[in-house]
Wavefront OBJ file of the C-alpha trace (Angstrom):
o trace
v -32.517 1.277 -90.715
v -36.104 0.963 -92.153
v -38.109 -2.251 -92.442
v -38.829 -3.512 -95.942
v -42.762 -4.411 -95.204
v -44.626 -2.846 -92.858
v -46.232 -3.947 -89.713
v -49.311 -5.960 -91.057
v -46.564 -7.365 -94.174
v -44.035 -7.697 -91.776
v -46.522 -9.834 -89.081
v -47.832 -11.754 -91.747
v -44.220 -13.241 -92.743
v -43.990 -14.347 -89.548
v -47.357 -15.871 -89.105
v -46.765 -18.083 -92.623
v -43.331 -18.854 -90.996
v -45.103 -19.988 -87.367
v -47.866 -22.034 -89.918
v -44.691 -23.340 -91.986
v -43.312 -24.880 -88.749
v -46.424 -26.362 -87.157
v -47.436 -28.172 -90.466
v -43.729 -29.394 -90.727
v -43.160 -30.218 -87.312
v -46.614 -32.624 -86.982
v -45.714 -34.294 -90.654
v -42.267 -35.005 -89.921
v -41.378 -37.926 -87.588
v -42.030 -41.782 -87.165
v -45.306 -41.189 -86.993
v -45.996 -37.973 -89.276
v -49.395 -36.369 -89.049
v -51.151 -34.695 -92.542
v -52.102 -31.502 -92.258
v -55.808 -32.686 -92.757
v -55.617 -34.949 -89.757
v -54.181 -32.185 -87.637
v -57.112 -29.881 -88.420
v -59.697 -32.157 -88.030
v -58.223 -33.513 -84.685
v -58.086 -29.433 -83.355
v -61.551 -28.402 -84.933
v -63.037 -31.831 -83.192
v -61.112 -30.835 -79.675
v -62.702 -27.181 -80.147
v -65.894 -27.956 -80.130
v -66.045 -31.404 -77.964
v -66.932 -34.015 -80.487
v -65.106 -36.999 -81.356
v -62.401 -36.875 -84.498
v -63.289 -40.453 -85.514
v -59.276 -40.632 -86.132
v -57.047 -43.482 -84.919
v -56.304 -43.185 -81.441
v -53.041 -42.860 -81.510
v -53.170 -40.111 -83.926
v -55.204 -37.953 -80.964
v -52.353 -38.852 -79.072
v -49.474 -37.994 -80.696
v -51.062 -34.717 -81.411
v -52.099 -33.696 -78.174
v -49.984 -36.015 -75.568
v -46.601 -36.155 -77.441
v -45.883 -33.723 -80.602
v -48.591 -31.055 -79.568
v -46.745 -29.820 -75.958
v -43.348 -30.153 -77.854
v -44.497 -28.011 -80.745
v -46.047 -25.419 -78.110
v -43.064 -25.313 -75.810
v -40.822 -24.588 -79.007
v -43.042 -22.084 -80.273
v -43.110 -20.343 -76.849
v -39.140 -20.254 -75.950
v -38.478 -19.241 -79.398
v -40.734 -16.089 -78.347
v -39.404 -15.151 -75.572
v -36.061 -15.037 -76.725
v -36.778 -13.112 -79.630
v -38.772 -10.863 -77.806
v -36.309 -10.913 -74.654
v -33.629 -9.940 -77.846
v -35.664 -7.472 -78.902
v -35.842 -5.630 -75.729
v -32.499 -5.701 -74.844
v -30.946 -4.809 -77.962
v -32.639 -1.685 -77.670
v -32.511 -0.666 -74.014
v -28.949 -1.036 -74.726
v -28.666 0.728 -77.810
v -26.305 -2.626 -79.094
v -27.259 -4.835 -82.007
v -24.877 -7.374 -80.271
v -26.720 -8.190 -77.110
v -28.453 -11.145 -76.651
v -30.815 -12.207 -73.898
v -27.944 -13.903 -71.415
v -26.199 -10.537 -71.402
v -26.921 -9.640 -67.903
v -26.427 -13.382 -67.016
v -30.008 -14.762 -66.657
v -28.335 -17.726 -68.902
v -25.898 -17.662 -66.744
v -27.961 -17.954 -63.134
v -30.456 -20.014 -64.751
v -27.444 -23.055 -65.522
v -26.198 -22.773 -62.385
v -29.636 -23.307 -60.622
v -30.321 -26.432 -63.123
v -26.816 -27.843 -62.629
v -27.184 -27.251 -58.833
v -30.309 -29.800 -59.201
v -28.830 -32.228 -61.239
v -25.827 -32.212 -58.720
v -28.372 -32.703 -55.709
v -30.070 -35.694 -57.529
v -33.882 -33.614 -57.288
v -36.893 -34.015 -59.349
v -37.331 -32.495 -62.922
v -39.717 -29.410 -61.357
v -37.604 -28.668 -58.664
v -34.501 -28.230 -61.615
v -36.417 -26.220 -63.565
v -37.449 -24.017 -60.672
v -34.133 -23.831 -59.503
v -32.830 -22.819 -63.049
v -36.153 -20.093 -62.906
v -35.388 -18.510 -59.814
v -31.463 -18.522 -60.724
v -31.762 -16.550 -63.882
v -33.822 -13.950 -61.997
v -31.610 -14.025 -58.975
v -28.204 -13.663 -61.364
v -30.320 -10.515 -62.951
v -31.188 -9.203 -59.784
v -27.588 -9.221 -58.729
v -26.629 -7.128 -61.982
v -28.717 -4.542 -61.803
v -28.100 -3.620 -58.092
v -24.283 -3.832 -58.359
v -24.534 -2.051 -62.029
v -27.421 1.006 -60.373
v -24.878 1.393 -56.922
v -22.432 2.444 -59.133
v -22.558 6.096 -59.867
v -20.262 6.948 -62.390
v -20.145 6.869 -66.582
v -23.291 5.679 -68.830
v -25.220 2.908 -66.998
v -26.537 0.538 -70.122
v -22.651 0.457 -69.878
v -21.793 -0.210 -66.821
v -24.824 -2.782 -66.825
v -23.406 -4.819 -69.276
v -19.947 -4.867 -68.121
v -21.650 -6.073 -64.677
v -23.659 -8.826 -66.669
v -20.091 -10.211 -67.842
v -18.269 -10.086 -64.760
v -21.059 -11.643 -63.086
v -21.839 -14.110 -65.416
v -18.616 -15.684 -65.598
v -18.369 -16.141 -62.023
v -21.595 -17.814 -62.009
v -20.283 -19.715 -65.212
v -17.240 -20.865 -62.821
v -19.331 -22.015 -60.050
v -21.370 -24.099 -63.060
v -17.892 -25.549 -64.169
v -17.252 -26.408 -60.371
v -20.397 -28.745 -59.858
v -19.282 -30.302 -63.153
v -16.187 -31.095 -61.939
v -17.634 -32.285 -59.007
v -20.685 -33.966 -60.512
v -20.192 -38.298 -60.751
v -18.981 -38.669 -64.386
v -21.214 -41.721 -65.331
v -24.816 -40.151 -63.832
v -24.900 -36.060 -63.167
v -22.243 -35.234 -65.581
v -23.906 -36.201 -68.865
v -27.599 -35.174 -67.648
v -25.761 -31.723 -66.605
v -24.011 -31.885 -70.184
v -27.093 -32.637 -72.530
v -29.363 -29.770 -70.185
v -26.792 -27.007 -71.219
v -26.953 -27.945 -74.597
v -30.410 -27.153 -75.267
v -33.525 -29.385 -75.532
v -37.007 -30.030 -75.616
v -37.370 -33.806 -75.280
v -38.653 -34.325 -72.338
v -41.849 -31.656 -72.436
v -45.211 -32.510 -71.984
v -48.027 -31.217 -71.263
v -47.859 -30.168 -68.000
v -44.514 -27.922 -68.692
v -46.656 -25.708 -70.788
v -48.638 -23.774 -67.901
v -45.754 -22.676 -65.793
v -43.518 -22.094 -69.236
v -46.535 -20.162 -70.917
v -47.574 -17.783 -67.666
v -44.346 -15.712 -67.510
v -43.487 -15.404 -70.754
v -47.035 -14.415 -71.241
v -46.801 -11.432 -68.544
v -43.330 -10.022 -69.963
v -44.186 -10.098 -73.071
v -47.320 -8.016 -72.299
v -45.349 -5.591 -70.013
v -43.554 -4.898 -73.010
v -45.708 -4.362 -75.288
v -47.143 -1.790 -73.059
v -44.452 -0.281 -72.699
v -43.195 0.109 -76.473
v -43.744 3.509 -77.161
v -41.359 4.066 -73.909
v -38.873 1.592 -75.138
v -39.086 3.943 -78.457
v -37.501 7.061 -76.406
v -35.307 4.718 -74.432
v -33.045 4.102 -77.786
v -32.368 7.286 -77.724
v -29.403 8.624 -75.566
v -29.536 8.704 -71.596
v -29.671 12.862 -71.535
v -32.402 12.724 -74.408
v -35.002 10.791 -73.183
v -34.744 12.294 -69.829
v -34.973 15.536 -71.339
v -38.316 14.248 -72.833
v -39.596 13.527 -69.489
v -38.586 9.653 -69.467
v -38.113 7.892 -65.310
v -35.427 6.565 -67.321
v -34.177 4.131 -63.816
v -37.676 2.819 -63.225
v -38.423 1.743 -66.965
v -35.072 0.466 -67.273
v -35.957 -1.667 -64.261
v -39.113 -2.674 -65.541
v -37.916 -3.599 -69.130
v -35.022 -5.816 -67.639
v -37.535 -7.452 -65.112
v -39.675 -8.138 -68.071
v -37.009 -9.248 -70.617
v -35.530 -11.648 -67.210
v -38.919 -13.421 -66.850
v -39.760 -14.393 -70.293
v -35.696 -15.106 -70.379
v -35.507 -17.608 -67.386
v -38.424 -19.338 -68.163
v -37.431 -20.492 -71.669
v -33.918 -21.549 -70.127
v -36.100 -23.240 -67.456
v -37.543 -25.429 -70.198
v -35.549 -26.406 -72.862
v -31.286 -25.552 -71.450
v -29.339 -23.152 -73.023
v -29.988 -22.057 -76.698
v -28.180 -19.003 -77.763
v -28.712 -17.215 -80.814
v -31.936 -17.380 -81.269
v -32.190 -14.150 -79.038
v -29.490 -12.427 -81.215
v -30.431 -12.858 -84.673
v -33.545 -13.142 -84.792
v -34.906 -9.085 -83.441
v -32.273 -8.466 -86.653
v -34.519 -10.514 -89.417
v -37.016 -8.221 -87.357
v -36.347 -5.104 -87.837
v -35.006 -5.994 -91.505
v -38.859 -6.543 -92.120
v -40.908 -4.216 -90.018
v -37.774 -1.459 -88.700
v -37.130 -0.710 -85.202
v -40.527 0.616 -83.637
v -40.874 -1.457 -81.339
v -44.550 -2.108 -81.135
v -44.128 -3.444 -84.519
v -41.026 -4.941 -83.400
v -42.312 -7.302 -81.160
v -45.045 -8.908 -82.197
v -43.094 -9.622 -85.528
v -39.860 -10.686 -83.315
v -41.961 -13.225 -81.509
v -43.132 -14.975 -84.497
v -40.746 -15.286 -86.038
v -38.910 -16.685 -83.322
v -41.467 -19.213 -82.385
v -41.379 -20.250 -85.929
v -37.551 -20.464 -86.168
v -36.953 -21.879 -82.872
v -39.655 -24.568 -84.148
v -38.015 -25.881 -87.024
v -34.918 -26.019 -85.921
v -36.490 -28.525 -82.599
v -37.951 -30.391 -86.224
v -34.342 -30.559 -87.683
v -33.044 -31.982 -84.542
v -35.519 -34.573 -84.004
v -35.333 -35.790 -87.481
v -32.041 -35.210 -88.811
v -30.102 -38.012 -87.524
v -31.080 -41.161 -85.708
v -30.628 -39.263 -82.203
v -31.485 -36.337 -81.521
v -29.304 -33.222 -81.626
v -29.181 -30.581 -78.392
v -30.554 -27.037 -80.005
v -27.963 -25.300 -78.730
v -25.809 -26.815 -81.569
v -28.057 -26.288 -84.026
v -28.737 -22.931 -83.318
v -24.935 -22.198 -83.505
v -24.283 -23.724 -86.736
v -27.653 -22.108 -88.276
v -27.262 -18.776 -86.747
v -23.536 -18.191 -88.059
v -24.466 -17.763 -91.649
v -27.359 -15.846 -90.871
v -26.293 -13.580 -88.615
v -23.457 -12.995 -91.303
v -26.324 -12.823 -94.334
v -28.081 -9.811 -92.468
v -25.392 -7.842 -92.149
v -24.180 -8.189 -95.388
v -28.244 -7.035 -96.120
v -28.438 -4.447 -93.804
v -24.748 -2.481 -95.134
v -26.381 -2.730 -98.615
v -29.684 -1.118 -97.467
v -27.541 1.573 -95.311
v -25.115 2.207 -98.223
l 1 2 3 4 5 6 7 8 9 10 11 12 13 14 15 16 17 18 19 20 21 22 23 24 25 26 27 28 29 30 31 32 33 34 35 36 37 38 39 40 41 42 43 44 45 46 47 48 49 50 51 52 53 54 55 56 57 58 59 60 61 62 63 64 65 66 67 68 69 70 71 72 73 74 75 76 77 78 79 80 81 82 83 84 85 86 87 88 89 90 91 92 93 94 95 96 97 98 99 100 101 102 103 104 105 106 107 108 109 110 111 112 113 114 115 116 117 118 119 120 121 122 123 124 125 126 127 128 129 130 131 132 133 134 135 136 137 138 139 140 141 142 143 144 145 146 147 148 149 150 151 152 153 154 155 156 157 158 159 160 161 162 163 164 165 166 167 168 169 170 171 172 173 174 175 176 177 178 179 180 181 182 183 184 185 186 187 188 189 190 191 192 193 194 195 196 197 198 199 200 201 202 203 204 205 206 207 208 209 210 211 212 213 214 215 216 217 218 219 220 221 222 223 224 225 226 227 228 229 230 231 232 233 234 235 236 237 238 239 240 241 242 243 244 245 246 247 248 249 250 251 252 253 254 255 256 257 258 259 260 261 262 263 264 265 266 267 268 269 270 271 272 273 274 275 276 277 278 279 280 281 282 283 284 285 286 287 288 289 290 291 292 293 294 295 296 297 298 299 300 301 302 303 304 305 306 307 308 309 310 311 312 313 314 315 316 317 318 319 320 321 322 323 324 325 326 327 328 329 330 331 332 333 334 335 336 337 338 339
């Protein structure tokens, strides 16, 4: 499949989507922010001089909506990207970023410090290092086994292990006291970004930072790794080292979305498709397109749930219910451009 626009067209449709979801996300809300005030208020932070706006404007923008807006546009990112990545190391439009259950560690880690009663950094940690641990797991079980193609055999570990780790998450549930843990452990698997400020943005922004830029500099490589195992060894591919590094990569941007904002699938599925529907499958135009688009997505569907309804809907659900009809819209575009 070909893109329809190339890289700078394709780029550009996902920078007027990312500027579509900032300007909507500030001027929607009990206290919506204009455009104007939210350009005067950055230009006046840039170069150190007051905005002469209403205080609480300054700190809506830069205490409350700002970090929210941020954290959005950077887990929508990395699971775009993290898509992106997988979906081709894998050779499988189907996968999604949770396939070799950093989801999947990640939920247990969180769940395992809502069940202990710790502190709101120590959960997300916990839900960090479980996504990478869960990942690590994988890949040496799927690598020690020497026999058929390994993408395969990688995935087919993912599942295994991420429904045991999935059983150990409906354990502490079970467990959990009903009228304190369970709901908290409920609402933090159903996505959300309520509760970010601006001191989430640091550790959130660091990793996803450093995978995303491991991949990128790796994208002519994760060009020859769509092709078949024998083919881009016989190209003169490490195939086992890249594949290491593009999972490691792909984990950390991964778990430290899930760290943030819970569980929100399909973001990670559908949106490397709209993608490669604009720019095609080289992947360094692939990414940089994939991750703003995501961003912007991921950003105004946080909007929708904030606003929609007098409380606030978990992602997760929107996601689900958005993603469905879209998912089924591109490939109902991308048979017509094959055929």
């Amino acid at each position: 499949m070909t893109g329809r626009f190339g890289a700078i067209g394709g780029i550009s449709i996902g920078l007027v989507l990312l500027l579509l979801g900032v300007a909507v996300a500030f001027s929607v809300g009990r206290f919506p922010i204009s455009v104007s005030d939210l350009g005067i208020a950055l230009w006046s932070k840039l170069i150190g001089q007051p905005s002469g706006l209403p205080p609480a404007v300054d700190a809506v923008i830069f205490n409350i909506r700002g970090p929210r807006v941020l954290a959005a546009i950077l887990c929508g990112a990395a699971l775009a990207v993290a898509g992106a990545a997988f979906q081709g190391l894998f050779r499988n439009p189907l996968v999604s970023p949770d396939i070799l259950g950093a989801s999947s560690g990640a939920a247990l880690g969180a769940i395992a410090g809502i069940f202990f009663s710790l502190g709101v950094l120590a959960i997300q940690a916990l839900a960090f290092g479980g996504g990478l641990v869960a990942v690590a797991l994988v890949y040496l079980i799927g690598t020690s086994i020497r026999s058929g193609d390994i993408a395969l055999v990688l995935v087919l570990t993912g599942v295994v292990i991420g429904s045991l780790l999935g059983a150990g998450v409906g354990l502490l549930k079970y467990l959990a006291d009903p009228y304190n843990q369970l709901p908290a452990m409920t609402f933090w698997l159903l996505g959300s970004l309520a509760g970010t400020d601006r001191n989430d943005l640091l550790p959130l922004f660091g990793p996803i930072a450093l995978g995303t830029a491991a991949l990128l500099a790796l994208r002519w490589r994760m060009n020859v790794m769509s092709l078949p195992e024998d083919e881009a060894r016989a190209l003169g591919l490490a195939t086992g080292p890249l594949r290491f590094a593009i999972i490691a990569a792909a984990t950390l941007v991964t778990s430290a979305s899930v760290a943030a904002a819970g569980i929100i699938g399909w973001v990670g599925l559908i949106v490397p498709h709209m993608a490669r529907f604009l720019v095609g499958p080289e992947f360094g135009r692939l990414v940089p397109t994939a991750a703003l688009l995501g961003g912007g997505y991921l950003l105004l569907i946080d909007t929708l749930a904030r606003s929609a309804a007098q409380v606030e809907i978990p992602l997760g659900i929107l996601t689900a219910v958005i993603g469905t009809p879209v998912f089924i819209w591109l490939l109902v575009s991308a048979r017509k451009s094959w055929s």
